[in-house]
C-alpha positions in Angstrom: 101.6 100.7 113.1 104.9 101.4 111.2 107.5 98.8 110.0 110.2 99.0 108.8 111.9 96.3 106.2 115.2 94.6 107.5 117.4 92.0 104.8 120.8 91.6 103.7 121.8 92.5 100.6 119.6 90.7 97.8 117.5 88.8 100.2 114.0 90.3 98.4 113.7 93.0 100.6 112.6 95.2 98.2 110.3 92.7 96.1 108.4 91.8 99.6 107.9 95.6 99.9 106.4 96.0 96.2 104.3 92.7 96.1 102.4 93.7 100.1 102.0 97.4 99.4 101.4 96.9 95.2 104.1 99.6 94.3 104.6 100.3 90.8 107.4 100.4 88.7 108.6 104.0 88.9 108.6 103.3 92.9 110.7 100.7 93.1 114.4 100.8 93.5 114.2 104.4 95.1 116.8 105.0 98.3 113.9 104.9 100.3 110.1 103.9 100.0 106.9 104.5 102.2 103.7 103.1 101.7 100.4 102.7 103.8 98.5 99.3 103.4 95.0 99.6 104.8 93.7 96.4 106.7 90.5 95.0 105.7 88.1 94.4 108.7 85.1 92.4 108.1 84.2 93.3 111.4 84.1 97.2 111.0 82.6 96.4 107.5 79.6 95.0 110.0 79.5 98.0 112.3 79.4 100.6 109.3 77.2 98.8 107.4 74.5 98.5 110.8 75.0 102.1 111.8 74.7 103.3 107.9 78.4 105.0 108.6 79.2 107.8 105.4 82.8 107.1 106.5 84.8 104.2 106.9 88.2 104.7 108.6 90.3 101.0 108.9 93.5 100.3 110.5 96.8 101.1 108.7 100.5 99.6 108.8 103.1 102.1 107.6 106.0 100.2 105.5 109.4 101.5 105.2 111.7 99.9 103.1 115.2 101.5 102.5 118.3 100.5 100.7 121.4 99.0 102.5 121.5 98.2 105.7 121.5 101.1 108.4 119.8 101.5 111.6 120.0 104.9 112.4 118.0 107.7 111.3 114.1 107.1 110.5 114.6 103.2 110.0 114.6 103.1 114.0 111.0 105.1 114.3 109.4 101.9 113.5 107.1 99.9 115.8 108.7 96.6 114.1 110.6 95.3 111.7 109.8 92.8 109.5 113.4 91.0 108.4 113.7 89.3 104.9 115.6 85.8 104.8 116.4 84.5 101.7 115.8 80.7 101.0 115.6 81.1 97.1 118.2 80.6 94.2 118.5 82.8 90.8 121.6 83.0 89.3 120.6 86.6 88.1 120.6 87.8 91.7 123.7 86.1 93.4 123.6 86.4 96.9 126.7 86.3 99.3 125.3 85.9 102.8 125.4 82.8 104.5 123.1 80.2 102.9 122.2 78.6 106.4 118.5 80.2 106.7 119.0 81.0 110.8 122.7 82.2 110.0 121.4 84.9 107.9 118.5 86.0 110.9 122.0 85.8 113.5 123.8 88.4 111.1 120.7 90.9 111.3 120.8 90.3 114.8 124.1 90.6 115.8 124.2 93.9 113.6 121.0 94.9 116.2 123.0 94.2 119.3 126.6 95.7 118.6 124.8 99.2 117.3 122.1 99.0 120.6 125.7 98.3 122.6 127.4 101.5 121.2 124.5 103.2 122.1 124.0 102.0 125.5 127.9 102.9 125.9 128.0 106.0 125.1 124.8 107.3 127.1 126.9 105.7 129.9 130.2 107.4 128.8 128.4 110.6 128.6 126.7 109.8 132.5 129.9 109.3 134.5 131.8 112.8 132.7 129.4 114.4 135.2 131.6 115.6 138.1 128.6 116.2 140.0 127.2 113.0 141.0 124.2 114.4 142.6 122.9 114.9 139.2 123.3 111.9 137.9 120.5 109.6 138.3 122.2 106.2 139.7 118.8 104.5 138.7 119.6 105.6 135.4 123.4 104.2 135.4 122.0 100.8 136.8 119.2 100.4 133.9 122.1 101.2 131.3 124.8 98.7 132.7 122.4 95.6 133.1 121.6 96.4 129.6 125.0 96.8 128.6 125.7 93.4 130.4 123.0 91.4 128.6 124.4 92.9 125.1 127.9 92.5 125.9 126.7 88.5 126.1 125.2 88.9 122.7 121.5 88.6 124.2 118.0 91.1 122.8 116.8 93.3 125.3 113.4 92.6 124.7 112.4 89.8 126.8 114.4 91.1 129.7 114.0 94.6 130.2 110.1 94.4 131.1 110.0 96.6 133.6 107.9 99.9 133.4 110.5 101.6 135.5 113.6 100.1 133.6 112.0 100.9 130.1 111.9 104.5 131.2 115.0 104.9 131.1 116.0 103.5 127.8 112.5 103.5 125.3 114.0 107.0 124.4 117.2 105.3 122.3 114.9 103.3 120.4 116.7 100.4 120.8 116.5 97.5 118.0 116.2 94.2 120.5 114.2 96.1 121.9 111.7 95.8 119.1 109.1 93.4 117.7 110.3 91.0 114.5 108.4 89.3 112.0 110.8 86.9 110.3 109.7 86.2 106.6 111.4 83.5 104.7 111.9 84.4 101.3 111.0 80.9 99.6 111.0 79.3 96.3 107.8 78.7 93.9 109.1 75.1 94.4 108.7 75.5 98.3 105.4 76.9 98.8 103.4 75.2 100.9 106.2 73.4 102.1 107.2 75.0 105.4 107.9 71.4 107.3 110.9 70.8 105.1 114.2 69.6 106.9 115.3 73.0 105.7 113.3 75.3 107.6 113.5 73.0 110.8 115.9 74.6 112.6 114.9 78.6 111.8 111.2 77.6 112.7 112.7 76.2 116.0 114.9 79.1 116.5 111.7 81.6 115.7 109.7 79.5 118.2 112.1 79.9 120.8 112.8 83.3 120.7 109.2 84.1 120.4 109.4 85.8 116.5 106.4 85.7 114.2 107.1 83.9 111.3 105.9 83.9 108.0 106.8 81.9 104.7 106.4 84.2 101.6 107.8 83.7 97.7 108.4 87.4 97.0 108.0 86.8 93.0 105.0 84.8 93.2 103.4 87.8 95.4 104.5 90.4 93.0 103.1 88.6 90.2 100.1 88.4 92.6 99.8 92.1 93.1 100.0 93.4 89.2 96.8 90.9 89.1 93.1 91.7 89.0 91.2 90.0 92.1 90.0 87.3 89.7 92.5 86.3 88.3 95.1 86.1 91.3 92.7 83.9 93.0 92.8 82.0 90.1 96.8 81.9 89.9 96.6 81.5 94.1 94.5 78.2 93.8 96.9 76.9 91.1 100.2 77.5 93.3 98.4 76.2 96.3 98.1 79.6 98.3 95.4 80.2 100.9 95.8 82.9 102.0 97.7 86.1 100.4 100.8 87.4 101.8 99.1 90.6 103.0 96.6 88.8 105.4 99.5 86.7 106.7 101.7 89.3 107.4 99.2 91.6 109.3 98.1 88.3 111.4 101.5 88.4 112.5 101.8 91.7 112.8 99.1 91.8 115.3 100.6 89.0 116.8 103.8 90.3 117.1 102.6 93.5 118.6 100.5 92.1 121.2 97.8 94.3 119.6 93.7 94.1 119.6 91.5 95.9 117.7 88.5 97.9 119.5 85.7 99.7 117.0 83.6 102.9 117.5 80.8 104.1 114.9 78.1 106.0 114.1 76.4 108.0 111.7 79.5 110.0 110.9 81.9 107.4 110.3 82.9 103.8 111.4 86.4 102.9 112.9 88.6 100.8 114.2 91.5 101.3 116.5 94.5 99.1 117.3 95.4 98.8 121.1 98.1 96.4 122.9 96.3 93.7 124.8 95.5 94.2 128.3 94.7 97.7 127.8 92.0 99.3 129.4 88.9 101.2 128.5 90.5 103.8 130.2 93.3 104.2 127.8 91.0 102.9 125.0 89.3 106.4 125.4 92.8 108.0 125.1 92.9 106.1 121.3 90.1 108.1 120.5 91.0 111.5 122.3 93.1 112.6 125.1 90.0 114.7 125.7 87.7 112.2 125.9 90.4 110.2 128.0 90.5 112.6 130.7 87.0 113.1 130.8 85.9 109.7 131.3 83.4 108.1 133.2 81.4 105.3 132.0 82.2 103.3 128.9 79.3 100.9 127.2 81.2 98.1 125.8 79.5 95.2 123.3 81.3 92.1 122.1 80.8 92.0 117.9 79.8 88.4 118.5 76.5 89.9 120.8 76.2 92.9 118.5 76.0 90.2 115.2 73.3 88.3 117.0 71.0 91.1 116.8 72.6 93.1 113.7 70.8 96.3 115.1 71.6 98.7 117.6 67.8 98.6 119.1 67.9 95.1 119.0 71.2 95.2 121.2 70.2 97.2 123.2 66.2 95.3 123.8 68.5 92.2 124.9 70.5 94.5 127.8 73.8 93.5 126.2 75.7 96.6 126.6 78.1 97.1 129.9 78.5 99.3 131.2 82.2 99.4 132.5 84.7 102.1 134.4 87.7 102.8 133.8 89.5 99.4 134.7 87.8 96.9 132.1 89.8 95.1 130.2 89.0 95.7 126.2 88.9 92.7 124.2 89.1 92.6 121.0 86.0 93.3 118.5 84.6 94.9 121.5 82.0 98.3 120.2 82.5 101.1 122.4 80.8 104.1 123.4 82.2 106.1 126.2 80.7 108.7 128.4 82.7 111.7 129.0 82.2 114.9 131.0 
């Protein structure tokens, strides 16, 4: 899962990136910074610890943080992007974007549209220089206009190009409303805690609407956080008032914001967990694991972690009759423990 960090300029981009992936000092400020945050899962912390596992292999999100503002090159490789909004004051850090929290997110957004637009336009420009018409796929052409009308009335592509068929034609320009967003507010130590404020009214509505994950951070507070032994940030965390640390918030709506589940094999060998978009099957869950293993599949045993805790051993599971065994159209929910049975 791969994100990539969206903000105007001095909005706390940057401080967001160091506090959730604990960078250090000589990594900050660079043009461009990468860093892999591993998610803790209690639940594959269960399965390795039941099936003795010498390996542990957890999910990962890939964050990309660059400096300025451009979406082309690697920036649009991402899976998301998580856009900074800044609702904080500090005279050593003057900002000159709007103050109005949801006027900020319609700048970012407007930028998203007008480059997905040129992009759209010229793919069609390029299309009808083709003397031979023949050639031309018209289904093509038709994708491309509807989505040049929608942009043209300043509207993301995301919730109306749903189509299988349409998004053939068009996942290859990696289009930016056509991603996933996770808007995080960039608050004051003054505000934590405080996401029902007048303030914040109108961006939570406009977040709800457009179906956006949102998530309240103080970029500061969590860098302070992160330079912090476990102790003693829990410590500093129960002070300020914070539950839960900005990490675990912002892969909860990651997850969320990516439609995704998370399935689990393990073994002697190793223990893992993949991620896979809801509604998948156990089909394509065998395709996480291996194409091989995907197009050899015939049976899959599936166990819910719930059954498998019950028990907390895989003879006791498997004394109860809990495993299913499931073909190729089961729907994988998530902390299901799979085993699949390929040729």
């Amino acid at each position: 899962m791969k994100f990539s960090m969206i903000g105007l300029p001095k909005s706390g981009k940057t401080t967001i990136f160091n506090a959730l992936t604990h960078s250090y000092e000589k990594d900050k400020y660079r043009k461009e910074n990468i860093k892999i945050v591993k998610v803790p899962d209690f639940r594959l912390d269960f399965y390795a610890r039941v099936f003795n596992s010498k390996k542990i292999i957890y999910p990962e999100i890939e964050f990309h943080d660059y400096q300025g503002f451009d979406l082309k090159g690697e920036i649009k490789n991402a899976d998301a992007y998580l856009i900074t909004i800044r609702s904080f004051s500090n005279s050593n850090y003057p900002f000159s974007g709007p103050e109005d929290l949801t006027t900020q997110l319609k700048v970012i957004l407007e930028d998203f549209i007008i480059n997905d637009l040129s992009i759209v336009e010229n793919r069609l420009k390029t299309l009808q220089k083709i003397s031979d018409r023949k050639i031309v796929d018209q289904n093509e052409i038709r994708v491309l206009e509807k989505c040049q009308e929608y942009l043209s009335d300043g509207k993301l592509l995301k919730p109306l190009i749903t189509d299988k068929s349409e998004m053939f034609y068009i996942q290859g320009f990696k289009l930016s409303t056509l991603k996933s967003y996770v808007i995080c507010i960039n608050i004051s130590e003054g505000d934590i805690g405080k996401k029902d404020l007048d303030k914040f009214k109108r961006i939570t509505d406009f977040c709800k609407v457009n179906k956006f994950e949102l998530l309240f951070l103080s970029g500061g507070i969590e860098e302070e956080l992160a330079d912090l032994e476990a102790s003693e940030a829990r410590e500093y965390m129960d002070a300020l008032g914070i539950k839960i640390p900005g990490i675990k918030k912002l892969i909860e709506k990651s997850f969320n914001a990516l439609n995704l589940i998370t399935f689990y094999t393990a073994g002697e060998k190793e223990a893992h967990a993949w991620m896979l978009v809801h509604g998948k099957t156990s089909h394509e869950a065998a395709g996480k694991i291996h194409t091989d293993i995907q197009k050899g599949f015939i049976k899959a045993e599936i166990i819910h972690y719930l059954d498998f805790q019950r028990f907390d051993t895989i003879s006791g599971v498997k004394k109860e009759g809990l495993f299913k065994l499931v073909g190729k159209d089961y729907i994988v929910e998530d902390g299901d423990y799979i085993v699949v049975r390929f040729n």
